[in-house]
C-alpha positions in Angstrom: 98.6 116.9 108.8 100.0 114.8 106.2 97.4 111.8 107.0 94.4 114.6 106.8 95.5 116.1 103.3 96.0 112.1 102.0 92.5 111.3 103.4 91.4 114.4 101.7 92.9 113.2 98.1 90.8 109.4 99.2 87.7 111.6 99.7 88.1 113.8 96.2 86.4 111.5 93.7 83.5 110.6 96.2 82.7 114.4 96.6 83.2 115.1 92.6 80.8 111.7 92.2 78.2 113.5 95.2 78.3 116.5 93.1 77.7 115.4 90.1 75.0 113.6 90.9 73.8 116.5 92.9 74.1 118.6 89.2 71.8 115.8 87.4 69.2 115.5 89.9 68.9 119.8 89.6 69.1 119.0 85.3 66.1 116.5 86.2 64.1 118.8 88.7 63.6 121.5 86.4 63.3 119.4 83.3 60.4 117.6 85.1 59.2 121.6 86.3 58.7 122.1 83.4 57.2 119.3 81.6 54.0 118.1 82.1 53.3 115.5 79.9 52.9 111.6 79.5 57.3 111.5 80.2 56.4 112.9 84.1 56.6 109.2 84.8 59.9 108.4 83.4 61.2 111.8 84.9 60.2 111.0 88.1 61.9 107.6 88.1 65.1 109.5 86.7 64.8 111.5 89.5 64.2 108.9 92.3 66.9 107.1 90.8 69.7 109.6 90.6 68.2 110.6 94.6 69.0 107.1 95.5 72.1 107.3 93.8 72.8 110.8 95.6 72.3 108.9 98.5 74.8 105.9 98.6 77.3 108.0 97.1 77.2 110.5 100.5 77.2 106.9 102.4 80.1 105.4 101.1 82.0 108.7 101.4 80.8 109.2 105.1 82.2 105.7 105.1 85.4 106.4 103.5 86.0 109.1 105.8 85.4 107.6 108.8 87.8 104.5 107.9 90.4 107.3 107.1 89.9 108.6 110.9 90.0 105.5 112.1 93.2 104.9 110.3 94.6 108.3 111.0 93.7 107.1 114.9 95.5 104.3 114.2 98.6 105.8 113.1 98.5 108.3 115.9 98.6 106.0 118.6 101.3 103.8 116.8 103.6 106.3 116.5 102.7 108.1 120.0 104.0 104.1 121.3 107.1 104.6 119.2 107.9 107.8 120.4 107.6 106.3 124.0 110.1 103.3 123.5 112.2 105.7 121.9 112.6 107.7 124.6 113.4 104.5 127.0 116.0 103.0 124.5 117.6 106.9 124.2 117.7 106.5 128.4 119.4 103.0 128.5 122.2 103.9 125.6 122.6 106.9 127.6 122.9 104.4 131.0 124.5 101.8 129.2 127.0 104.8 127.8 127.9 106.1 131.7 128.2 102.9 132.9 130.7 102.0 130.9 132.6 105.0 131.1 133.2 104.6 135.0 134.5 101.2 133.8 
């Protein structure tokens, strides 16, 4: 749960970064609605740009986030092995413990 709300907290600036991006492009759309003069052309490079940017900002956080799985895998499985020799070193100190005890 721990490794979900930290991957959450990795993820925060790429989703305030999407949405603002996602607020521009919307300032841009209706600016360029509305306007219908020679400055169409730069509008609609603002816009393509600030798409593209749109864009690889949602790629690098579906990036992000699925190295943050992957780690959050990772971790899992370590600590599920830990847990296991855990359990077979409490089972030999308890052997080990018997054993000497009928000594």
């Amino acid at each position: 749960m721990a490794a979900s709300i930290d991957l959450q907290e990795a993820l925060k600036p790429f989703h305030q970064r999407a949405s603002e991006a996602e607020e521009r492009l919307a300032r841009l759309e209706a600016a360029f609605a509305t306007t219908k003069d020679s400055g169409n052309k730069e509008l609609s490079n603002k816009v393509a740009e600030l798409q593209k940017l749109l864009e690889d900002a949602k790629s690098e956080q579906l990036a992000e986030r699925e190295k943050g799985l992957k780690e959050v895998q990772r971790v899992t499985e370590e600590n599920a092995k830990l847990r296991y020799r855990i359990t077979h070193l409490a089972r030999a100190l308890e052997k080990a413990s018997s054993d000497l005890a009928f000594e």
